[in-house]
DOMARTI-525960 format. One record per residue: x, y negated, z negated of N, C-alpha, C, CB in turn; residue in one letter. Coordinates in steps of 0.001 Angstrom, whole numbers, plus 500000, padded with zeros to 6 digits. Glycine has a CB too. Layout:
% residues N
XYZXYZXYZXYZA/...
This chain:
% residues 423
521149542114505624521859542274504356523334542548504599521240543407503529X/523855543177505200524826543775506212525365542368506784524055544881507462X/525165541475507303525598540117507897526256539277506586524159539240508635X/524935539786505276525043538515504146526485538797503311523521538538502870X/527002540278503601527890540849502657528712540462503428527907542232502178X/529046540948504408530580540495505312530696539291505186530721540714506940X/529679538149504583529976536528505287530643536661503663528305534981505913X/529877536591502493530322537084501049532257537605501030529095538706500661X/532259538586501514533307539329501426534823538532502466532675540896501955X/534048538059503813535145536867503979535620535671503460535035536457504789X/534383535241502780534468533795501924535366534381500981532943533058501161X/535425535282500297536286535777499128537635535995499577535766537084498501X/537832536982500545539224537007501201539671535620501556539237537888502512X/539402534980502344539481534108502827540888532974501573537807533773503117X/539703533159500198540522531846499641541476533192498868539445530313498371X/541312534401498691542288535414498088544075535130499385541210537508498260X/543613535109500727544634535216501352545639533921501314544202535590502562X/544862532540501196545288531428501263546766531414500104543979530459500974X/545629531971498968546367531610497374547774532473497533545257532314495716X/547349534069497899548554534650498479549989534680498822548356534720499087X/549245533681500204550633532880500523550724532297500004551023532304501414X/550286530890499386551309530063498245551756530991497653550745529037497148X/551056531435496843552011532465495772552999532874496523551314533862495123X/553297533968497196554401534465497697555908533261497951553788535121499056X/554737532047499047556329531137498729556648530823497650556546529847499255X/555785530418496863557027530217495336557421531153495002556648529703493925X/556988532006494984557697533402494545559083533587495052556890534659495072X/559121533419496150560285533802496930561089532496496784559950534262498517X/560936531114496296561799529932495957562498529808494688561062528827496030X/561355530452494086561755530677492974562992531712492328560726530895492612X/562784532795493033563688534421493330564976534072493722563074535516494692X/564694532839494710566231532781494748567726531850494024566251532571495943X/566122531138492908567370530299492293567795531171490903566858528491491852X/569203530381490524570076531332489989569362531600488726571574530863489836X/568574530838487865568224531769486758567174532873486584567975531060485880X/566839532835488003565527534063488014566139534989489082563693533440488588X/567396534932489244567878536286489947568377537260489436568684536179490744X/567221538352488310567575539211488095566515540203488714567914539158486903X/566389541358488310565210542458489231564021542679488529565752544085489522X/564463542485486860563221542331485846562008541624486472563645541455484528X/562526540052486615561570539334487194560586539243487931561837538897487487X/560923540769489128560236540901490092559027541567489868560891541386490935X/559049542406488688557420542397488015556562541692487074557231543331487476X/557514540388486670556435539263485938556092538938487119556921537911484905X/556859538655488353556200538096489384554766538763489688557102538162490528X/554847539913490021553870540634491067552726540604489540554556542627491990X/552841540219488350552067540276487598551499539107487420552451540771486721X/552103538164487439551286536633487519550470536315489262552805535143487199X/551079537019490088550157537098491225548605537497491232550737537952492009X/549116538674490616547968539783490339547050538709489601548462541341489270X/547143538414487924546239537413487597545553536440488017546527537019487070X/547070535434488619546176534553489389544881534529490550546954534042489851X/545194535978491735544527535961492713543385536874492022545278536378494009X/543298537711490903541932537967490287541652536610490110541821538887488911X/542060535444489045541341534551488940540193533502490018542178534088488455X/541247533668491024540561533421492161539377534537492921541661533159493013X/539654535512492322538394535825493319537281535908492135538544537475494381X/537588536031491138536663535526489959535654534261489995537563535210488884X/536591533378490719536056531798490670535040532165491797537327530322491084X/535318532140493458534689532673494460532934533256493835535815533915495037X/533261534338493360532584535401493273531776534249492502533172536893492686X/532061533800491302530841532951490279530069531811491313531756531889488711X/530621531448491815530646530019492995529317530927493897532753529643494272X/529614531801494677528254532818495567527009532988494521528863534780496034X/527299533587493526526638533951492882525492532355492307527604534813491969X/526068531434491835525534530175491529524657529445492796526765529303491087X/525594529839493674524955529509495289523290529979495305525938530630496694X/523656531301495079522575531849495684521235531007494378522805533911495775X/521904531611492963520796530908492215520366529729492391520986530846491109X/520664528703493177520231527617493134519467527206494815521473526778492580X/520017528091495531519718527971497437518463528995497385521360528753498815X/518829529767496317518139531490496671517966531730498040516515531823496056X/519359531670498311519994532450499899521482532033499910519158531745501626X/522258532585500836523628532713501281523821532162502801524045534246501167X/523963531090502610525006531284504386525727530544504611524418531187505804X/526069530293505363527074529075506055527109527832505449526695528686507478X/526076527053505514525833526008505221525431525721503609524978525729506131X/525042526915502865524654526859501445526335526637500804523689528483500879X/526899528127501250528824528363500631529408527826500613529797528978500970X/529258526518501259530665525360501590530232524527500374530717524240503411X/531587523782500358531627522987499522531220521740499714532566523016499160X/530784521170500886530569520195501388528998520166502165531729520018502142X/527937518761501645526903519760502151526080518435502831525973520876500794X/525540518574503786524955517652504630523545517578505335525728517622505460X/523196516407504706521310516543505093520861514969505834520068516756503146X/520105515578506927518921514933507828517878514707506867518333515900509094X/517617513614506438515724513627505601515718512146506569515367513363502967X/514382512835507331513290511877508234512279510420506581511527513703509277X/512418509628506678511729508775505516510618508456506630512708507265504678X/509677508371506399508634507933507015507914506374506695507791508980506773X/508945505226506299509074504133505510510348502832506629509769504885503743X/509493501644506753510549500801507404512174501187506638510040499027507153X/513119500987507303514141501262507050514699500328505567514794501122508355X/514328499358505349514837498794504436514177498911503175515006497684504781X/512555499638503481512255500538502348512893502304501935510790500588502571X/513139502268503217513975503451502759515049503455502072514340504072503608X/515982502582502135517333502592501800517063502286500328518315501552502644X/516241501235500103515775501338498853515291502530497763514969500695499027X/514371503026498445514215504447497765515004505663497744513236504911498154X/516266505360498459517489506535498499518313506308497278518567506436499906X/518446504684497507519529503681496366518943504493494922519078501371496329X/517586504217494866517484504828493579517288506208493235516621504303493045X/517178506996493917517050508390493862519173508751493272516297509099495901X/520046507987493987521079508629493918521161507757492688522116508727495099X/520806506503492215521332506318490648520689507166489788521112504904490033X/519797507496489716519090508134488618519962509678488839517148508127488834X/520902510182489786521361511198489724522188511518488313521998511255490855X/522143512663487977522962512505486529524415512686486688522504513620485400X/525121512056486104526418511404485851527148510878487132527323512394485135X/526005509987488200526128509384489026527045508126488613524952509252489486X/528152507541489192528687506403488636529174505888489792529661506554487534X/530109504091489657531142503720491209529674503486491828532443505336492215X/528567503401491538527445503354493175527664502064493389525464503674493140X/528116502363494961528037500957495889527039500832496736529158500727496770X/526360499764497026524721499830497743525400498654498751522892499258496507X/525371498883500271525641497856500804524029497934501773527271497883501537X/523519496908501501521389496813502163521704496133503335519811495552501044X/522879495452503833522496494646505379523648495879506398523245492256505442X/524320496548505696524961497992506428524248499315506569526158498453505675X/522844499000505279522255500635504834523100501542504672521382501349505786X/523965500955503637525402502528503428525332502861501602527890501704503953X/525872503691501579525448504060500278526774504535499812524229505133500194X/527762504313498613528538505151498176528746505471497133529295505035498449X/528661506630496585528628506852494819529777508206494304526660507438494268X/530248508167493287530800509302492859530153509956491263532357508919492839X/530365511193491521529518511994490340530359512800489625528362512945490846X/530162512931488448531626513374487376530831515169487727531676512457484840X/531560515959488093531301517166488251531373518146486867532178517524489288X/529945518490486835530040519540485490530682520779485560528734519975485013X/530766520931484136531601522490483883530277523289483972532593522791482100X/529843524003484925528746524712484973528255525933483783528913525228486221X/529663526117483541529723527200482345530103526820480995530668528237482648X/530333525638480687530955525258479789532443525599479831530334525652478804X/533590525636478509534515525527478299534978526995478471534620524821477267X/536070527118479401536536528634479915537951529173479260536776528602481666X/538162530036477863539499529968477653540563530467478638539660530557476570X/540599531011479796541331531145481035541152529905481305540926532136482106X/540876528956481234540914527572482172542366527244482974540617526188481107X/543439527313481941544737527304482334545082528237483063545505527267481456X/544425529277483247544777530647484539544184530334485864544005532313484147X/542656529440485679542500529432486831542668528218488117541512529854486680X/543408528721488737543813527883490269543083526956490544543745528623491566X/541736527061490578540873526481491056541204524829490278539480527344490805X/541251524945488938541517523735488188542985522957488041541110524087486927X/543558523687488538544843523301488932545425521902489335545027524006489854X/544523521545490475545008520125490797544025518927490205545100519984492452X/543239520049488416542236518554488140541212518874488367542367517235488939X/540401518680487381538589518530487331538705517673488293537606517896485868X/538167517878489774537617516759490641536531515818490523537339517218491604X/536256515271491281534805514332490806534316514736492291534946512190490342X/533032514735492278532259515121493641531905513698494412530709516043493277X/531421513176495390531173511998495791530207511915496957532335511431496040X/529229510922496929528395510959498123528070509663498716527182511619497844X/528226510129500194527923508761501265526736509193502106529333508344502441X/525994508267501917524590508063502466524304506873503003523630508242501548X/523760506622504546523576506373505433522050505576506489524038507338505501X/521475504660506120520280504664506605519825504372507892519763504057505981X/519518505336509228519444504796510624518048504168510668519658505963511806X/518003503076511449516414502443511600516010503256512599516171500754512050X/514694503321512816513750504090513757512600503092513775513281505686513218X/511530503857514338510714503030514993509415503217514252510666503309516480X/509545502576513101508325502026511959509096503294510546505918502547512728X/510480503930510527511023504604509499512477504627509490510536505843509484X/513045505560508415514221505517508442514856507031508157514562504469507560X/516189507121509166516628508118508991517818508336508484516506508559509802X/517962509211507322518777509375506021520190510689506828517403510213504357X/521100509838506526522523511255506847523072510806505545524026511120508559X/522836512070504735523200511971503561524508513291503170521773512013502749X/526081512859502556526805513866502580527192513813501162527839513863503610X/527052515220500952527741515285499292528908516014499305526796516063498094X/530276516170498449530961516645498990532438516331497623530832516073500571X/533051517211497854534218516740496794535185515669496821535027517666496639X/535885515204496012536331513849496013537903514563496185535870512737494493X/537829515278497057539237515649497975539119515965499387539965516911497449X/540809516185499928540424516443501056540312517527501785540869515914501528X/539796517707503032539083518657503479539924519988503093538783518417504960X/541514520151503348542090520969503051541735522094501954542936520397502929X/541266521646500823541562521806499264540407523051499681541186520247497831X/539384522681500335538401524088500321539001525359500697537201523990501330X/540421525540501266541032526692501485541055527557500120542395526390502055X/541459526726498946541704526782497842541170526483496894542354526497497752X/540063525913496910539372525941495535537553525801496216540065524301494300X/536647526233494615535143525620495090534640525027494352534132526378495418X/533666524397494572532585523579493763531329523806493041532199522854494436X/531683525322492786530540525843491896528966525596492376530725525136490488X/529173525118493444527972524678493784527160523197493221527292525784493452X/528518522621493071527952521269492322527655520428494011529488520269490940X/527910520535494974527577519405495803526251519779496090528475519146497063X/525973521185496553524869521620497211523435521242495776525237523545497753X/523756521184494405522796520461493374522863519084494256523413520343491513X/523601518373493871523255517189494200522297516353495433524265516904494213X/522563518002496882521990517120498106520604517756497745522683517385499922X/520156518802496884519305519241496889518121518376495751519751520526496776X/519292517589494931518459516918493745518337515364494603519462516877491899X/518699514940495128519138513904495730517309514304497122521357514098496322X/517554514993497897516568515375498540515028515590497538517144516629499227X/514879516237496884513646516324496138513278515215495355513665517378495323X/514369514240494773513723512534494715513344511857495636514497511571494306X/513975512105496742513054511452498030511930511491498417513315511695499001X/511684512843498533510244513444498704509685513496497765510063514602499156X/509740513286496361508980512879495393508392511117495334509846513294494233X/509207510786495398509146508966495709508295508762496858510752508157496160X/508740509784497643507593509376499013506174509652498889507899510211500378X/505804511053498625504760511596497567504278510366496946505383512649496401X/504824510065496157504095508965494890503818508095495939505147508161493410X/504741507286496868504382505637497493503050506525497830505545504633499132X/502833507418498661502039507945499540500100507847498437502925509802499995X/500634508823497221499040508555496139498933507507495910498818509116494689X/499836506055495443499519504773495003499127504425496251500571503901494308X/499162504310497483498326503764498539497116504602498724499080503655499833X/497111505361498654495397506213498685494593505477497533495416508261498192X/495235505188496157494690504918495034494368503498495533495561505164493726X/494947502333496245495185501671496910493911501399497380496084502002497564X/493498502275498352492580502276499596491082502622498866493121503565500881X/491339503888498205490237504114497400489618503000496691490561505010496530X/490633502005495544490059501579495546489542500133495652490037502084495134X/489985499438497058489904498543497865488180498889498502491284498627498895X/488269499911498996487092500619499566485852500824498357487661502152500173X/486060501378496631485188500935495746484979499671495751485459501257494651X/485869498546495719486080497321495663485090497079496835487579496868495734X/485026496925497554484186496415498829482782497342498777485143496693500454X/482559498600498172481574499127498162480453498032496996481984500680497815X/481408497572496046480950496963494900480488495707495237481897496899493896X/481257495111495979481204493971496565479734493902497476482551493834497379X/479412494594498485478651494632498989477425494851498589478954495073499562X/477241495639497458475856495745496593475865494864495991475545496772495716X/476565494128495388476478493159494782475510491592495779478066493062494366X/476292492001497223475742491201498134474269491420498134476341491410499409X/474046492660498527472457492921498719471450492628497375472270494585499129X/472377492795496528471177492195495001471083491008495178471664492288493241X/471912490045495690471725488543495661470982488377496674472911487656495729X/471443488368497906469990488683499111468987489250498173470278490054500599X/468651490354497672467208490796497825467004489673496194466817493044497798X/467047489042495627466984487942494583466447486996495571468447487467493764X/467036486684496523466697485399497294465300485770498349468217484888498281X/465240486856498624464548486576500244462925487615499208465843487804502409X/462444488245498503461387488827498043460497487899497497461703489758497204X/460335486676496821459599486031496000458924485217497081460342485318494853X/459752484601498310459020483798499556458124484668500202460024483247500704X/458601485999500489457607486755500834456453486932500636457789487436500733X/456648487435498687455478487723498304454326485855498162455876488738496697X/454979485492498153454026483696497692453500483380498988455210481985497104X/454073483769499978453498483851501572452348484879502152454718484216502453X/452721485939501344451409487013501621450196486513500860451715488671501049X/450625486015499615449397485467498412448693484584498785449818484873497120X/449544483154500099449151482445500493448062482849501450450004481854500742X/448678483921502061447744484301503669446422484984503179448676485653504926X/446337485897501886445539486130501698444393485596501236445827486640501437X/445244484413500586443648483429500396443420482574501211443426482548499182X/443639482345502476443503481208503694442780481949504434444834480617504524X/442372483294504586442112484634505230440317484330504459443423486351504564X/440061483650503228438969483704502824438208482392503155439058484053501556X/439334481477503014438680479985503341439084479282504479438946479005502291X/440226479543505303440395479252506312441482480171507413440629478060506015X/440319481289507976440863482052508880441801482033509723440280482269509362X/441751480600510695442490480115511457443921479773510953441842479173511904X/444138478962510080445400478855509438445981480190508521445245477615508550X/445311481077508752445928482340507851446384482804509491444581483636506622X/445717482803510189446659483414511524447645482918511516446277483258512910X/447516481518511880449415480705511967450253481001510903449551478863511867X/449655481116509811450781481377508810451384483096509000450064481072507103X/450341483736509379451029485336509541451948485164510848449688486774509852X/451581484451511953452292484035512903453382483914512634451974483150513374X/453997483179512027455100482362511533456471483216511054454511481524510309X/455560484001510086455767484940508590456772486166510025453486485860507366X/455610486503510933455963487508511566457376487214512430454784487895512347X/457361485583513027458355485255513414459708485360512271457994484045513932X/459553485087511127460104484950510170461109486330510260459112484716509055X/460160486863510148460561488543509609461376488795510872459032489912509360X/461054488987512255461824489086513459463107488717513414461311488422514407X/463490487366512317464717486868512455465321487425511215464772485349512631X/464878488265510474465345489009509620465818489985508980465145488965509420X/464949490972509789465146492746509506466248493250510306463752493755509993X/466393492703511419467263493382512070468746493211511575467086493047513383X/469288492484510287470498491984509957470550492650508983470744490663509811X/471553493793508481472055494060507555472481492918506472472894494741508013X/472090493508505296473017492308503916473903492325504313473326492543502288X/475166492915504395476488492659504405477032492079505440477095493621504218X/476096491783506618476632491115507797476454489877508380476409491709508608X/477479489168508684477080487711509031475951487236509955478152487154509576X/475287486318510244474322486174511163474452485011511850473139486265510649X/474190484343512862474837482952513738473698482050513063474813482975515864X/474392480398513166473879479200512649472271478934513667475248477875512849X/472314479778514624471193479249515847469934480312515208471798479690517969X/470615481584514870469587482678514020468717482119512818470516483891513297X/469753482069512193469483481022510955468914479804511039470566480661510362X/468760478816512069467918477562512487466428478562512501468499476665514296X/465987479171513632465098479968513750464341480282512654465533480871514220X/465332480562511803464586481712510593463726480820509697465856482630509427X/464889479561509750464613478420508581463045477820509263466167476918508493X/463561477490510621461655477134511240460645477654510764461207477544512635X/460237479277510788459856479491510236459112479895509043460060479420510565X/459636479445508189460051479062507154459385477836506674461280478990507272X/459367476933507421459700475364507252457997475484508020461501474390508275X/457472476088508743456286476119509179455168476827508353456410476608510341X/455661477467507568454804478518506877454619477510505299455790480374506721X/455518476718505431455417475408504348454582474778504692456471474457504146X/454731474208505858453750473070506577452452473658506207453896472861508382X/451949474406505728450970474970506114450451475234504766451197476033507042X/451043474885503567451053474757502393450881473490502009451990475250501954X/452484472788502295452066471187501768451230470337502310453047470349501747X/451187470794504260450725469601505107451377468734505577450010468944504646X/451005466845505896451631466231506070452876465923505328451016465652506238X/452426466208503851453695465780502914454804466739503124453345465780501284X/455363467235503820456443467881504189457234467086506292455665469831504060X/458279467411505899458164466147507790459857467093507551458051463069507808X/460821467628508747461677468140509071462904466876510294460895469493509591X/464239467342509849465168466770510685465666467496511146465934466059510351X/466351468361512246467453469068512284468979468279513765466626470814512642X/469813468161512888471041467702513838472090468474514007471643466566513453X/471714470232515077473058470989514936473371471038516336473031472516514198X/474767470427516896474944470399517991474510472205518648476442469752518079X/474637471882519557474110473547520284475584474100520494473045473504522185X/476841473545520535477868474427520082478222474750518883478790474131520461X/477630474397517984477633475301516235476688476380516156477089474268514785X/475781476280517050474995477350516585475271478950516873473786477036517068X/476284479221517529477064480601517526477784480344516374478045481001518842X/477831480183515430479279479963514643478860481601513459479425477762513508X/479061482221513118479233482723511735478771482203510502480360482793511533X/477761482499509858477360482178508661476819483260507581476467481285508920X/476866483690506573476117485080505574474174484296505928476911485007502900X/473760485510506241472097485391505981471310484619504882471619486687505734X/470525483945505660469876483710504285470523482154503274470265485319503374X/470976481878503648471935481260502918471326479604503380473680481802503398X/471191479437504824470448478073505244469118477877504419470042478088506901X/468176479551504417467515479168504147466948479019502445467090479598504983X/468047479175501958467940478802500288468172477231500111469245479676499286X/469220476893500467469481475452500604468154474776501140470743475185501609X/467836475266502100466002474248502354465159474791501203464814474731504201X/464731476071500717463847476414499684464735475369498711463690478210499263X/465464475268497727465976474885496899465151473468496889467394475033497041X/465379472653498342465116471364497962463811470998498208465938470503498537X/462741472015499178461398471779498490461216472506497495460305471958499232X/461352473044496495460924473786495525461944472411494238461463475850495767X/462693471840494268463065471442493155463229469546493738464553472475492579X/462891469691495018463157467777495516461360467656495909464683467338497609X/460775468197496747459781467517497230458273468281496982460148467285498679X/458029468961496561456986469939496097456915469158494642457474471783496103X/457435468665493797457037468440492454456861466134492579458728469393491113X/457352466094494115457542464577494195455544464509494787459250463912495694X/454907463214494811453512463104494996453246462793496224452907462240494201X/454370462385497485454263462057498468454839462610499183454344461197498564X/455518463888498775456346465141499535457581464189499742455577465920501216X/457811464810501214459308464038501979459822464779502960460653463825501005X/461243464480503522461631464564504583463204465885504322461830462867505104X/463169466656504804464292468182504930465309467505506044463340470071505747X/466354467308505994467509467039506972468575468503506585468362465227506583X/468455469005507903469549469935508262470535469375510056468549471705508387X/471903469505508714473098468774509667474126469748509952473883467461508938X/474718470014511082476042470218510888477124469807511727476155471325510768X/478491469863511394479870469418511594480836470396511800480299468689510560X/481477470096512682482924470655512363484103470117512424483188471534512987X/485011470976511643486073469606510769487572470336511179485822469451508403X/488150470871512478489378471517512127488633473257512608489942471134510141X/489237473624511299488784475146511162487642475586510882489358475756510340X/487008474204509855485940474693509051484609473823510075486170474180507120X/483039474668509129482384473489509625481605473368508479481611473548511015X/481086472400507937479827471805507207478833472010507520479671470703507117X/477657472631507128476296472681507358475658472078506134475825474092507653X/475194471111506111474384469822505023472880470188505050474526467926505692X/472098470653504053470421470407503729470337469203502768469604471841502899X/469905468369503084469633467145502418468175466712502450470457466113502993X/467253465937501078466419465711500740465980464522500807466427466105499992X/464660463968500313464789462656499560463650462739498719464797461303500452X/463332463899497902463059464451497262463106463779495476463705465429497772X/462855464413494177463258463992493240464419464109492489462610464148492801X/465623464295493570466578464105493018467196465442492052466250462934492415X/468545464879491365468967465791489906467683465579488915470608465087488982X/466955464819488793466078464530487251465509466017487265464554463043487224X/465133466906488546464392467828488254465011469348489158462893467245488590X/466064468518489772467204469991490526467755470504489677468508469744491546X/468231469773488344468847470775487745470458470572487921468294472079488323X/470651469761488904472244469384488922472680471351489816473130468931486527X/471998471904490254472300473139490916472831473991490597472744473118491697X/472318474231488784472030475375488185471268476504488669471562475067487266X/470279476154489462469351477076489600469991478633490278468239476339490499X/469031479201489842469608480547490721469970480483491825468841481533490928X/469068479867492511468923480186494259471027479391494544466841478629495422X/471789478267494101472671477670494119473564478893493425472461476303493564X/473106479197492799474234480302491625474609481143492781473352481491490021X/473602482454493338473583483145494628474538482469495980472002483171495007X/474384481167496174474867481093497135476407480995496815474240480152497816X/476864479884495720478112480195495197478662481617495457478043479959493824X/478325482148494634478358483731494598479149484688495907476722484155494580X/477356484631496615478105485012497894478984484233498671477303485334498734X/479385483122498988480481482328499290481861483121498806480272480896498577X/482055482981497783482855483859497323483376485199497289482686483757496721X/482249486068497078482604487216497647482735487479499238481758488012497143X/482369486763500173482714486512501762483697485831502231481816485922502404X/483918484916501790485205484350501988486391483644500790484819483376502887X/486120483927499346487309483881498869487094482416498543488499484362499796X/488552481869498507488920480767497951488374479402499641490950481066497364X/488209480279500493488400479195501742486585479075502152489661480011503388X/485628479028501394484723478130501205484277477527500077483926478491501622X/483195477006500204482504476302499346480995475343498546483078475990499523X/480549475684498170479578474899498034479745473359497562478842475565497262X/479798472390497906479179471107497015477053470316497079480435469679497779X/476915469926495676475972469601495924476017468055495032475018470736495690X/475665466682495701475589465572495326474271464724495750476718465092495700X/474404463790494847473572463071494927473128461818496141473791462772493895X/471729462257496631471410462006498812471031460557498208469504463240500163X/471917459452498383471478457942498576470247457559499348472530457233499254X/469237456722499016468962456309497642467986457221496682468372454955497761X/467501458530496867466577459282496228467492460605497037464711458899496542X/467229461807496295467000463392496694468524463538496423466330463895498495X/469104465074496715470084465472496889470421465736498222470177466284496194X/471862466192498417472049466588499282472921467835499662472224465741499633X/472789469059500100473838470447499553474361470510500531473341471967499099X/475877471195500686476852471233502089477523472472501714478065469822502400X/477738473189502418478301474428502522479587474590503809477006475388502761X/480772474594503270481637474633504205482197475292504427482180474104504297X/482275476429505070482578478181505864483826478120506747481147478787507123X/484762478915506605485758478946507830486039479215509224486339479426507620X/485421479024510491485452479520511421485848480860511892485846478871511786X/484946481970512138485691483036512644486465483075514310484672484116512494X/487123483724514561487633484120516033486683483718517001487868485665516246X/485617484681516700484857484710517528483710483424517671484422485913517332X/484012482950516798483015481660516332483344480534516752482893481382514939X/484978480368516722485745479499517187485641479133518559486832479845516926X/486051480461519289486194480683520671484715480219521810486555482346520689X/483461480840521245482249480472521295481795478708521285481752481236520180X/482225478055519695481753476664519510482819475711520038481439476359517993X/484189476392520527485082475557521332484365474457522724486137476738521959X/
């Protein structure tokens, strides 16, 4: 407390001694020209001293006092008139400079702002308030003497390494001298302090809109993904159950073929459980799964069912969503060759084109008269998930397989790892 008063009590002397001496030299320039050389004079003098250097320590004294209300503390660096701040931005530099630019316009009675963005320099001037309003001593006091000043600030943006670092100075729109003799009420030290708490407010905010961001990118994908597993579990439960219904009545009339079909079923399932919904599964998995599949049919239709498959053995690492081959084959015996009287023939193809590859189930089946043109659910689902997995960069088409059946193609984007693999 003892440290805080002496620093107080020099700041006050300090601009009391300055004013002093001016005073005294005019005093004494004045004294010696001829119409003020009488002896009267010499106590208006020592009386307009007297006023003035109360006025001045009047000013001082309000100036500490404002200090403190606004620092709530005293020292060195609060008392001056000139005030200078380090703020670390934790933002590429050219977002920073941006968010400084506007922190100092929105300053109040900020004006003159010059923004130079390929220098990161900043320069603005601020009309300095009457903190107290209108003072009828105004004309007594010194301080106003050479002019309501205007305060002014240059700010600075250094690049760093993924941020930016702010040297920001506020300060009066005179020169350094003038602080012998006058103060700033504490108008600079508002400004670096209002100027500072928009920063860190702005940063704050970028900081919740990216959480809000993430949150809800992360609902977004939570949504997304259930959404996945309802369409999977839509697709893969009804084969199941028509396969158990099957086994159970082959189990009464023909034992032997209820084994192969649980056989199959069991292979089936092997290529199945172990894959999460939400995760891709390879084109060679998916061949597998579909066999099975395609055997547990055989075993239903009989001869009237007959299989193609043409996937080079470097597609079959590739990336594909589950399940998905094997809707495209259900689809086209359930709506091409199951309702035709002589069954038919399943062709599974694939290609690659560039980035992408084509995987084709094609029929020769009964055609659109009874597909539906690929309305059906099982086509809706795959759309679907296409979409929610990759966006705009796949696709389903389904057309008509020359000269009878359809034919469906699904064209997926190569992953990294898929690439690197079917290279």
């Amino acid at each position: 407390m003892d440290v805080l008063v002496m620093k107080s009590v020099f700041f006050v002397a300090r601009l009391v001694v300055f004013w002093f001496f001016v005073l005294l030299f005019v005093v004494l320039l004045l004294a010696n020209s001829p119409p003020l050389r009488y002896r009267d004079t010499a106590s208006m003098f020592v009386l307009i001293i007297f006023l003035i250097l109360m006025m001045v320590v009047t000013s001082a004294v309000t100036h500490l006092r404002r200090v403190r209300l606004i620092a709530g503390h005293l020292d060195d660096s609060t008392m001056g008139n000139r005030q200078r701040r380090q703020i670390e931005i934790p933002l590429e530099a050219g977002e920073a400079f941006d968010l400084l630019d506007a922190a100092i316009r929105e300053l109040p009675r900020s004006e003159d702002v010059e923004s130079a963005r390929d220098s990161l320099q900043i320069r603005a001037k601020v009309q300095r308030p009457k903190a107290y309003g209108t003072n009828p001593f105004e004309r007594l006091d010194p301080s106003l003497w050479f002019g309501h000043v205007r305060n002014q600030i240059f700010a600075t943006v250094t690049p760093r390494e993924g941020s930016g670092s702010v040297t920001l100075i506020c300060e009066p729109e005179a020169g350094a001298w003038t602080d012998w003799f006058r103060v700033d009420d504490g108008t600079n030290l508002e400004n670096a302090e209002a100027i500072t708490r928009a920063v860190t407010r702005r940063i704050a905010e970028k900081r919740r809109q990216e959480q809000r961001r993430a949150a809800q990118t992360e609902s977004e994908k939570e949504r997304t993904v259930a959404r996945l597993n309802l369409l999977h579990a839509q697709v893969e439960p009804h084969f199941l159950y028509n396969t158990l219904a099957s086994a159970q009545y082959l189990t009464r009339t023909d034992p032997l073929q209820a084994d192969h079909m649980l056989g199959h079923l069991i292979h089936y399932l092997r290529h199945s459980l172990p894959q999460r919904d939400d995760a891709l599964s390879l084109l060679g998995d998916e061949l597998e799964r579909t066999r099975a599949y395609l055997e547990i049919m055989r075993l239903r239709m009989g001869p009237r069912l007959s299989l193609q498959i043409d996937v080079p053995d470097t597609l079959r690492a590739i990336a594909m969503p589950p399940m998905m081959l094997q809707t495209l084959v259900e689809n086209a015996i359930k709506h091409g060759l199951e309702p035709k009287p002589g069954g038919g023939t399943v062709w599974i193809l694939a290609r690659r084109d560039g980035d992408t590859v084509a995987i084709t189930v094609a029929d020769d089946g009964r055609g659109f008269n009874d597909a539906a043109g690929g309305t059906g659910i099982g086509l809706k689902n795959v759309r679907e998930r296409l979409r929610l997995i990759y966006g705009s960069e796949a696709s389903l088409s389904v057309v008509s397989n020359a000269p009878e059946g359809v034919a469906a193609t699904i064209t997926i984007p190569l992953r990294n790892d898929s690439t690197d693999n079917a290279s």
